[in-house]
C-alpha positions as CSV (number, residue, x, y, z in Angstrom):
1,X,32.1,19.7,-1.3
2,X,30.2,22.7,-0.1
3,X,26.8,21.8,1.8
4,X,24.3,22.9,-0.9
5,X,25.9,19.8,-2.9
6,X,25.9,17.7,0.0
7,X,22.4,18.3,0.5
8,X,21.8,18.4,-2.9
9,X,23.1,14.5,-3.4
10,X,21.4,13.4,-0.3
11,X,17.4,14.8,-1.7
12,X,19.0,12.6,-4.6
13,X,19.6,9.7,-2.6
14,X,16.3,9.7,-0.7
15,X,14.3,10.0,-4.4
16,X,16.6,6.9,-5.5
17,X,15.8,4.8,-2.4
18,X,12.3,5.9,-2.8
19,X,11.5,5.0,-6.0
20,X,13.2,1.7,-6.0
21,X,11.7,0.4,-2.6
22,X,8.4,2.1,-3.2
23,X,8.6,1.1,-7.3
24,X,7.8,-2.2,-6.0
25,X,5.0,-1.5,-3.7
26,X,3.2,0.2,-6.9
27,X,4.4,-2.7,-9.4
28,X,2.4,-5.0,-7.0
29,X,-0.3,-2.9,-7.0
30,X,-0.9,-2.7,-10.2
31,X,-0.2,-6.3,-10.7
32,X,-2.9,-7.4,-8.4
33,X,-6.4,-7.6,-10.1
34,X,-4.3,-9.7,-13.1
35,X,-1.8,-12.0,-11.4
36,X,-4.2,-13.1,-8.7
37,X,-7.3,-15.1,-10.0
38,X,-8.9,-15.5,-6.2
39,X,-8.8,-13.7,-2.7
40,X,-6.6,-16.1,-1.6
41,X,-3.8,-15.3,-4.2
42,X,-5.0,-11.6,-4.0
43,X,-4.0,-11.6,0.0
44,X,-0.4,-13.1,-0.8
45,X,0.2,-10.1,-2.8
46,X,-0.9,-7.7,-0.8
47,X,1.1,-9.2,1.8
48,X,4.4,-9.1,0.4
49,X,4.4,-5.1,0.5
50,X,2.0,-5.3,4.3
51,X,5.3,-4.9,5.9
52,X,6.9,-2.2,4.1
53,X,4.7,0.2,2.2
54,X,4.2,2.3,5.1
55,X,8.3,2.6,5.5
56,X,8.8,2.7,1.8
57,X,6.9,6.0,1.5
58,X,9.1,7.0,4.8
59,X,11.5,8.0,2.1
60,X,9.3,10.3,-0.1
61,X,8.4,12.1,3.5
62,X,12.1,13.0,4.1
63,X,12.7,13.7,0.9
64,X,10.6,16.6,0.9
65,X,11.0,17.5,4.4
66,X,14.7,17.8,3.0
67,X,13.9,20.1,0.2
68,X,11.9,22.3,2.6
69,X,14.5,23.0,4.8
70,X,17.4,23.1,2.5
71,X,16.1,24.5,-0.7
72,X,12.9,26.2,0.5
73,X,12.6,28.2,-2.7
74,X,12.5,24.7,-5.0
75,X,9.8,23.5,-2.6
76,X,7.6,26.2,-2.9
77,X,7.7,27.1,-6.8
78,X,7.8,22.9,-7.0
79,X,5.0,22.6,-4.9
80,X,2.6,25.8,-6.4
81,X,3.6,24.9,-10.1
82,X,3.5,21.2,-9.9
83,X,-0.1,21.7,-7.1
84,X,-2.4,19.5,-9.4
85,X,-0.6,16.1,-10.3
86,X,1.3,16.6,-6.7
87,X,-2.5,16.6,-5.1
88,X,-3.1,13.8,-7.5
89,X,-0.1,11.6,-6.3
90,X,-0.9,12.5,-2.6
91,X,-4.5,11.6,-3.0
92,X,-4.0,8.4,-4.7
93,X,-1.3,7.6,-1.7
94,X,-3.8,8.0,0.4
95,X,-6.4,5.5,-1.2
96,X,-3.8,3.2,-1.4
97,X,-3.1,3.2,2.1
98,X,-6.6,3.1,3.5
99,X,-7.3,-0.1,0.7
100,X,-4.5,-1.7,2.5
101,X,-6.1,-1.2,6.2
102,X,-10.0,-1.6,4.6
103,X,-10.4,-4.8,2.4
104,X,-10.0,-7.5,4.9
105,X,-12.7,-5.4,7.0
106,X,-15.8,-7.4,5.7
107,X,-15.5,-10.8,3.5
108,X,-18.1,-9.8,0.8
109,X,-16.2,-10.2,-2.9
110,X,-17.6,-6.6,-4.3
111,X,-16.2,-4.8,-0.8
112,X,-12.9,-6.6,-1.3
113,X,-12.8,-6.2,-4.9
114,X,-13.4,-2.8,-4.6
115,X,-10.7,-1.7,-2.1
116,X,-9.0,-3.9,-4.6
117,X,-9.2,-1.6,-7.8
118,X,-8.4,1.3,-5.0
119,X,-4.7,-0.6,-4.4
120,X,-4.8,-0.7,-8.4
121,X,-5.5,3.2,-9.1
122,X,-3.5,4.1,-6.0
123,X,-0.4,2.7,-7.3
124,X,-1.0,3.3,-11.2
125,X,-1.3,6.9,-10.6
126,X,1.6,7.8,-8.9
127,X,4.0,5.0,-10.9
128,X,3.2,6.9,-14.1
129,X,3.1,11.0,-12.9
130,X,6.3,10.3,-11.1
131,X,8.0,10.0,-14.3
132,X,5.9,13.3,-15.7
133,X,7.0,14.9,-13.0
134,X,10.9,14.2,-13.4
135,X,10.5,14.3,-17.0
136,X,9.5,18.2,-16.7
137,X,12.2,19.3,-14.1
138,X,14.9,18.4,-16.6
139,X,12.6,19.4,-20.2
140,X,12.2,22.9,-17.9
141,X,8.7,24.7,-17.0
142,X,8.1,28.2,-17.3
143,X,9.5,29.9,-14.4
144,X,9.8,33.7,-14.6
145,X,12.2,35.7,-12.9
146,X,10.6,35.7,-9.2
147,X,10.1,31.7,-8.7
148,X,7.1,31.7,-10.2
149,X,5.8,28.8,-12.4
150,X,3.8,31.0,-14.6
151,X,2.5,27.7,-16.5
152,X,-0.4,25.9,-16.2
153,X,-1.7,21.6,-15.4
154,X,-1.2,21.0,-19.3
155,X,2.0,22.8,-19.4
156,X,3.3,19.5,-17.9
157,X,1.5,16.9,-19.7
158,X,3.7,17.3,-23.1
159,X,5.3,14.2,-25.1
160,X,8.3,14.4,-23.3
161,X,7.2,14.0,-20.1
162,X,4.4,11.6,-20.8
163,X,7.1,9.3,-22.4
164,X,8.7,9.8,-18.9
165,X,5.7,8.4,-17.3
166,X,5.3,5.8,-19.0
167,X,9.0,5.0,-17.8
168,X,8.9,4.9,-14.8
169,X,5.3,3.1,-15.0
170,X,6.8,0.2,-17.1
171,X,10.0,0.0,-14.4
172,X,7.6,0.3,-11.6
173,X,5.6,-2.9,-13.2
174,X,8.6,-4.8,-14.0
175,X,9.9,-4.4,-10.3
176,X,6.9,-5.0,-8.8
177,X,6.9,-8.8,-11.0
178,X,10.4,-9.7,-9.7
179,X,9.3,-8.9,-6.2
180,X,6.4,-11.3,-6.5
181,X,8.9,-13.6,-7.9
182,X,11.3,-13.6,-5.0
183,X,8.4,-12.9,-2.5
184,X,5.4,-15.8,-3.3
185,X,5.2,-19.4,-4.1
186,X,3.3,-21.1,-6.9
187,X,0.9,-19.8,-8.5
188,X,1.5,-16.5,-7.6
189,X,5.3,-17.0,-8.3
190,X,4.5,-18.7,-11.9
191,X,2.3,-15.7,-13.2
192,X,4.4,-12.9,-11.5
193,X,7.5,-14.5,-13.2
194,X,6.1,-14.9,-16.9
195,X,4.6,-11.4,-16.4
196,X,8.1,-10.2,-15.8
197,X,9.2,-11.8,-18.9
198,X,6.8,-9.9,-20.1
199,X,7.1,-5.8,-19.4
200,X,10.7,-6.6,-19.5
201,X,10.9,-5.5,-23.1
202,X,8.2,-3.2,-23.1
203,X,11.0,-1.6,-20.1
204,X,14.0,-2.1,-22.5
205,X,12.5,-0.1,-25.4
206,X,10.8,2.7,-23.4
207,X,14.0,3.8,-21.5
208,X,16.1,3.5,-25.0
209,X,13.3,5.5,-26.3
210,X,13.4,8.0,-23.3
211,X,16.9,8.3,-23.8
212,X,17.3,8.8,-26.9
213,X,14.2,12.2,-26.9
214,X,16.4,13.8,-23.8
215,X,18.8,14.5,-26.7
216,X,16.3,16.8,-28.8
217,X,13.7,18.2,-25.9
218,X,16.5,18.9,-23.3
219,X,20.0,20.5,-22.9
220,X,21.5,17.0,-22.0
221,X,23.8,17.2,-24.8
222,X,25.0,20.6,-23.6
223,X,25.6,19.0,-19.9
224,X,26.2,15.6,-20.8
225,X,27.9,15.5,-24.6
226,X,26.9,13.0,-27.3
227,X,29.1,10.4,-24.9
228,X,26.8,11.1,-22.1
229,X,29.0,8.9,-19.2
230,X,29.2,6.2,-17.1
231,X,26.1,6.4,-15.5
232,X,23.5,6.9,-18.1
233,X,25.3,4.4,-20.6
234,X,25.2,1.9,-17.5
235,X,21.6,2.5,-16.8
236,X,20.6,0.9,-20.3
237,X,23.1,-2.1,-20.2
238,X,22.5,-2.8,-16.8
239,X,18.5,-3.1,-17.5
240,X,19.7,-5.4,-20.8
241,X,21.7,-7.8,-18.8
242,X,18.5,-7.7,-16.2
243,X,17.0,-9.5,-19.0
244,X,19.5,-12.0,-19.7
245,X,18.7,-12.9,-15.6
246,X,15.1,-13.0,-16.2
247,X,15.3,-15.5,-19.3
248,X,17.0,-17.8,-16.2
249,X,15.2,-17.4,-13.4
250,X,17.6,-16.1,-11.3
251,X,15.2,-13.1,-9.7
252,X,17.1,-12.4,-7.1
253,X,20.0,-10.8,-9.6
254,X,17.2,-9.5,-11.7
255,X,15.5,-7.8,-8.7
256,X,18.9,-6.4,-7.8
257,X,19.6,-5.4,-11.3
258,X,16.5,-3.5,-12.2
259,X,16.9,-1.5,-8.8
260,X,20.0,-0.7,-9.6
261,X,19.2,0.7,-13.5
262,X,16.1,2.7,-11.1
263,X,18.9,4.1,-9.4
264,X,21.2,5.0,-12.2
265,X,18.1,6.3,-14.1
266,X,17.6,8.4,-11.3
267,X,20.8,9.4,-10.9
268,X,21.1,10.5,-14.9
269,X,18.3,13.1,-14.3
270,X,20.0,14.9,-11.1
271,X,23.0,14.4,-13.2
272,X,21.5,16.3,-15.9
273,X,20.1,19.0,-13.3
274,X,23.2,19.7,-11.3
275,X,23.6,22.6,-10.6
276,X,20.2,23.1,-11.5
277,X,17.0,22.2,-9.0
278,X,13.9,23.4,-11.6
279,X,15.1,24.5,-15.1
280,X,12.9,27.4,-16.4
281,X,11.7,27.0,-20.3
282,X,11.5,31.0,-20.6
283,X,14.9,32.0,-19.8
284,X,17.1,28.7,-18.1
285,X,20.2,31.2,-17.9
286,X,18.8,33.5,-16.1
287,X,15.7,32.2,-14.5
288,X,16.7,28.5,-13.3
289,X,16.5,27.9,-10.0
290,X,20.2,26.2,-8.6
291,X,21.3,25.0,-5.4
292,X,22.7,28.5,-4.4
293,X,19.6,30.6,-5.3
294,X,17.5,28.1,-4.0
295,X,19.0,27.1,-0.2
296,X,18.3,28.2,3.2
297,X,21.3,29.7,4.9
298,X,24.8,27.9,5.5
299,X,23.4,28.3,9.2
300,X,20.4,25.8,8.5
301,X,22.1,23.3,6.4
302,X,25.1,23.0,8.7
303,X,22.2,22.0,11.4
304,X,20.9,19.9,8.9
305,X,24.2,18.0,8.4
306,X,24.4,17.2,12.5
307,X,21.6,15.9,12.8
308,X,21.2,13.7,9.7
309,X,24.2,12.1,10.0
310,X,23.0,10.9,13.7
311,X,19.4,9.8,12.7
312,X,20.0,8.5,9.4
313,X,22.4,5.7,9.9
314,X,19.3,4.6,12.7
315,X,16.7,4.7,10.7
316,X,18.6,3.0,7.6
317,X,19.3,-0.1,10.1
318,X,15.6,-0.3,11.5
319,X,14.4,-0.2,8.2
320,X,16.9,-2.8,7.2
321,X,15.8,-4.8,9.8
322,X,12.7,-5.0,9.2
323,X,12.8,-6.6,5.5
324,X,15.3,-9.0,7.3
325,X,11.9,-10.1,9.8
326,X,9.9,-10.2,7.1
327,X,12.4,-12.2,4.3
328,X,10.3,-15.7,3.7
329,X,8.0,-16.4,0.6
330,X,4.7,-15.8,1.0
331,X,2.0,-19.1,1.0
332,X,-0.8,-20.3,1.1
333,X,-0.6,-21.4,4.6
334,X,-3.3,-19.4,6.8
335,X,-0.6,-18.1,8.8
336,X,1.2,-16.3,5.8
337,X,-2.5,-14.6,4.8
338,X,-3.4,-13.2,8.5
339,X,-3.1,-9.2,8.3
């Protein structure tokens, strides 16, 4: 395996960690103003994720960290062509996080409920132009023959890639409801469970749907063939069998289930993209931007390599042990809702 690959699989690899682990910090905040019916119920929520949002979106940080030293040509046509809904996730990140500091700053209902909305809108947006995004790097943009995304904002926003959002805003929901699940006790527990029940259909048939359009607006039938593999085929039957789990209350396999369909979903679109990093609409044989056109020097990535396989193994286990602190349900007990 050559080290644009390597590095390659691992950007892969922090997006799939990301959007599992952060897919349920967004799924609980955009459950929030409908599961909980008081501020109570409102501050176990928000107190499952308390612990790990911050980390979670650890993963996005390297992710693109990653890109910009190893692939600094898909970072910046990514980042120039993609500026506007990039600037909208990053922005709505930001409201989340300062919603998560702000609301327990003064105990009037309209400030809390406010800061409340903010944790809604700060994880809607990015659930759903997460999927656009992804949707787009595989459907290809128009990218001439120097880097440059020649498109423009509505470029991006066409039916394939808003049926993308609303994939990974329907997974991001679903996850978010079997984290409550696992992570609150009645009533909380009760609602997030039947609201599970719930999106987990809405889930089934969006992905089947999703799948299905990569075959006409894409070239996965070129890369992938009418059988397209293990992985795709598993990311639909594994998100059918999460269902069976949900129907008997075993969260815990339904939690694990569903992250792992994110991951394999995940997985299919860097599938589909290998060797490919941005496919270009105008001229993808020519114009595409791949792991070799796109990477820094073998200089940079060998570096790269050194040093990541010292501080990532630390970081995994920190992180690790912190959801291992912060395992037990949620209550009602005063002690469970200081933050």
């Amino acid at each position: 395996m050559n080290l644009e690959t390597l590095w390659f699989l691992l950007i892969s690899v922090l997006f799939i960690g990301y959007f599992i682990l952060e897919g349920f910090d967004m799924g609980v905040g955009i459950l929030l103003p409908f599961i909980a019916k008081e501020d109570t119920e409102r501050r176990m929520m928000i107190n499952t994720v308390g612990p790990h949002w911050d980390g979670n979106e650890v993963w996005l940080i390297t992710a693109g960290g990653a890109m910009f030293a190893a692939f600094p040509d898909w970072y910046a046509t990514l980042f120039s062509g993609f500026y506007l809904p990039l600037l909208l996730i990053l922005l709505a990140l930001i409201v989340r996080g300062v919603a998560f500091e702000f609301r327990s700053k003064e105990n009037s209902p309209a400030w809390r409920s406010t800061w409340d909305w903010a944790i809604f809108a700060g994880s809607l947006t990015p659930a759903f132009l997460w999927g656009v995004a992804f949707a787009n790097f595989v459907r290809g943009v128009p990218i001439d023959a120097n880097m440059q995304y020649v498109g423009g904002f509505w470029n991006l926003l066409n039916p394939y890639a808003l049926l993308g959002g609303l994939v990974s805003l329907s997974g991001f929901i679903f996850q978010g409801a079997l984290f409550l699940s696992l992570k609150t006790a009645a009533p909380v527990k009760e609602r997030a469970a039947l609201a599970a029940r719930r999106v987990w259909p809405v889930t089934t048939v969006v992905v089947s749907l999703f799948a299905l359009a990569s075959y006409f607006f894409t070239d996965f039938l070129n890369i992938l063939g009418v059988n397209p593999g293990v992985v795709p085929i598993s990311a639909v039957l594994v998100l059918f069998v999460c269902g069976w789990f949900v129907s008997q209350r075993q969260f815990g396999w339904a939690f694990g289930l569903n992250s792992l369909a994110i991951a394999l979903s995940a997985a299919t679109i860097f599938q589909t993209l290998y060797p490919r990093v941005l496919i270009s609409s105008i001229d993808p044989a020519a114009f595409s931007l791949t792991i070799y056109n796109a990477a820094s020097s073998p200089e940079i990535l060998r570096t790269m390599s050194i040093v990541a396989l010292i501080f990532v193994p630390l970081v995994l286990a920190y992180q690790g042990y912190t959801y291992w602190v912060f395992r037990k349900r949620i209550t009602q007990d005063p002690k469970d809702l200081h933050y």
